[in-house]
Structures are given as structure tokens and as C-alpha cells.
C-alpha positions in Angstrom: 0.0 0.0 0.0 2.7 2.3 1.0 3.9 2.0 -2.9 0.3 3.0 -4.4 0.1 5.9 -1.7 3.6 7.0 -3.2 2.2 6.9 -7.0 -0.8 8.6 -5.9 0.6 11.6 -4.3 3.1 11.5 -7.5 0.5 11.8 -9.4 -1.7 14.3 -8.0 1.9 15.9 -7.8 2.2 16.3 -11.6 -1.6 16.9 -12.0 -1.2 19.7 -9.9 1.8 20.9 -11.4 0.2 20.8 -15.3 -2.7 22.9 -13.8 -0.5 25.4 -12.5 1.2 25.6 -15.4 -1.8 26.0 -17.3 -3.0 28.6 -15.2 0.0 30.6 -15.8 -0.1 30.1 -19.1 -3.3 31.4 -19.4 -2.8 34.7 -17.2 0.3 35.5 -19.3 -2.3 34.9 -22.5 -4.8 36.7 -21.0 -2.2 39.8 -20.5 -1.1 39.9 -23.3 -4.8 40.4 -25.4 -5.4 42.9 -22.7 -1.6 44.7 -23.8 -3.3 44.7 -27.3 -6.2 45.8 -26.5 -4.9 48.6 -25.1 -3.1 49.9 -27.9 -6.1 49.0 -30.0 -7.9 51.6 -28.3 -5.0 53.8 -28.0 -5.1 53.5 -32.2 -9.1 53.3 -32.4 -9.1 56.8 -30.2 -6.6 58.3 -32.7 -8.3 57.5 -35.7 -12.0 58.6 -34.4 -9.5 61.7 -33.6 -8.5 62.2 -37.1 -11.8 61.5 -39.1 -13.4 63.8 -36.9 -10.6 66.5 -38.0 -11.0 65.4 -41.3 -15.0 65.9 -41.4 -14.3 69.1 -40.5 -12.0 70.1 -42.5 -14.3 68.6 -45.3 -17.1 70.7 -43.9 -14.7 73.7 -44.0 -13.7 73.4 -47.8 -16.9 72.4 -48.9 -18.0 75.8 -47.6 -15.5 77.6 -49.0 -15.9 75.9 -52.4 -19.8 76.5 -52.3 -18.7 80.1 -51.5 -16.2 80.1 -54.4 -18.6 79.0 -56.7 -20.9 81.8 -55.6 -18.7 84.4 -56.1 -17.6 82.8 -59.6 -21.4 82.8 -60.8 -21.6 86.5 -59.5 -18.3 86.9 -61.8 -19.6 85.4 -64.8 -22.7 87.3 -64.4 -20.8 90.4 -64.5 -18.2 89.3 -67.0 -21.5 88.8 -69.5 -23.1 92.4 -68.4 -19.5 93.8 -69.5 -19.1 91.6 -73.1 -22.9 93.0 -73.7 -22.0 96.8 -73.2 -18.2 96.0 -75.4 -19.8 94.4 -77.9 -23.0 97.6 -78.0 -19.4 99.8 -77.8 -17.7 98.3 -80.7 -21.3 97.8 -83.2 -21.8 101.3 -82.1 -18.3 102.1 -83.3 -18.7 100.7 -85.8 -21.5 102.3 -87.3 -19.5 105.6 -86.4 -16.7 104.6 -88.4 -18.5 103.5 -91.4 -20.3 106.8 -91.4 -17.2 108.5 -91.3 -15.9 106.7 -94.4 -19.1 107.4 -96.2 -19.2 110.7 -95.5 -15.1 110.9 -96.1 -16.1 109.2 -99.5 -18.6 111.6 -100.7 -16.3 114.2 -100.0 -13.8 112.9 -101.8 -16.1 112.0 -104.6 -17.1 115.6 -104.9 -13.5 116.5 -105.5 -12.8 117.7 -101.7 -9.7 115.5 -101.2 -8.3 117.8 -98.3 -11.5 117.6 -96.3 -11.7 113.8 -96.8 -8.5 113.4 -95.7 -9.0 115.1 -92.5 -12.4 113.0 -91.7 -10.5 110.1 -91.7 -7.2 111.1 -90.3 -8.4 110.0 -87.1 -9.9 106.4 -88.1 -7.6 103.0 -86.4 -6.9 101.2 -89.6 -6.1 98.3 -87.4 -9.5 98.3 -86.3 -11.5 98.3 -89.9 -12.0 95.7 -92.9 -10.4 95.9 -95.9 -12.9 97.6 -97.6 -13.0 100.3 -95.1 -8.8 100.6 -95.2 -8.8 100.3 -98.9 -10.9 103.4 -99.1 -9.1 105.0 -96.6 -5.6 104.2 -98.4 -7.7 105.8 -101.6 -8.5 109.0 -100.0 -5.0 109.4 -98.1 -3.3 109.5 -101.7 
């Protein structure tokens, strides 16, 4: 008996000693997911830190862009009110010019050469047709 009393408490010897080692193995396990936990939270609160920065700065630009775009229709707006009046200016200059010519023209036709000439000494040639410089050429002769 004394021999199975011997290989019993050998036994429950290296039973006990497997669980002990199991629980330590599990409490170092168990502190390690909790270590990464940690710093996955540590990350987590970063990130939730830098999308909410980035939402805002998205909010930020998107109000300066709508703004921009505002401001740009305002410009265009304008822009079209000022290519209106040029282009009245230039048909209305136009019109002057050509009636400067004529009248240059009949004066020249009715053998006034020197008043011709000084209707349409101040015409831009760079800003006529052909026709109109070809009878301005004409008259300056």
C-alpha cells in the first residue's frame, strides 16, 4: 500500500503541477490580449480623432468651395453684363466709323480731297475691314 500511496501523491503531484502551469499560461495569455487591447484603443481613439478633424475640414472646404462657386457665378454674371456693353461699344463704333468713311467718301467723290483726308485722319486702320482701309488708303493718296 505504501507503494500505491507513493504513485498517488506523485501523481496528483504532476496533475497539480500541469494545472499550475496551465493557469500561468493562461494569465500570461490573457495579459497579453489585454496589452493589445490597449493599444487597440489607443489607435481606435486616434483614428476617431483624425476622421473627426477630417470631417471638419471637409465641412470647412466644402463651404469655402460652395462660397467660391458663388462668387464665380456673381463673376460670370458680370463678366456677361461687360461683353454685352463691349460688344453695344464696338457695333456702335462701328457704325460711327463707317459713317465717317461714307461721308469721307462723298467728300472725296465731290472732288474735296483735303476735307476727306482730314475726316479720316483719325480712323484706327487696325481696327477696320479691308474695304473700309482700302478706301481710306484711296482718299490718303
Amino acid at each position: 500500500m505504501n507503494s500505491k500511496v507513493k504513485f498517488l501523491w506523485i501523481y496528483t503531484g504532476i496533475l497539480f503541477s500541469f494545472a499550475l502551469i496551465l493557469i500561468i499560461f493562461a494569465y500570461l495569455t490573457q495579459n497579453n490580449i489585454s496589452k493589445e487591447n490597449e493599444v487597440i484603443n489607443k489607435n481606435m481613439s486616434g483614428y476617431k480623432a483624425s476622421i473627426e478633424n477630417l470631417t471638419k475640414e471637409n465641412e470647412k472646404l466644402k463651404a469655402e468651395l460652395d462660397k467660391l462657386n458663388t462668387e464665380l457665378a456673381e463673376e460670370k454674371d458680370i463678366n456677361s453684363k461687360y461683353f454685352e456693353i463691349e460688344k453695344n461699344a464696338n457695333t456702335e463704333e462701328i457704325a460711327s466709323t463707317n459713317e465717317k468713311i461714307k461721308n469721307a467718301f462723298s467728300e472725296y467723290a465731290k472732288g474735296n480731297k483735303n476735307g476727306a483726308k482730314n475726316i479720316v485722319k483719325d480712323i484706327d486702320k487696325s481696327k477696320t475691314g479691308d474695304l473700309q482701309a482700302y478706301i481710306i488708303d484711296k482718299i490718303n493718296e
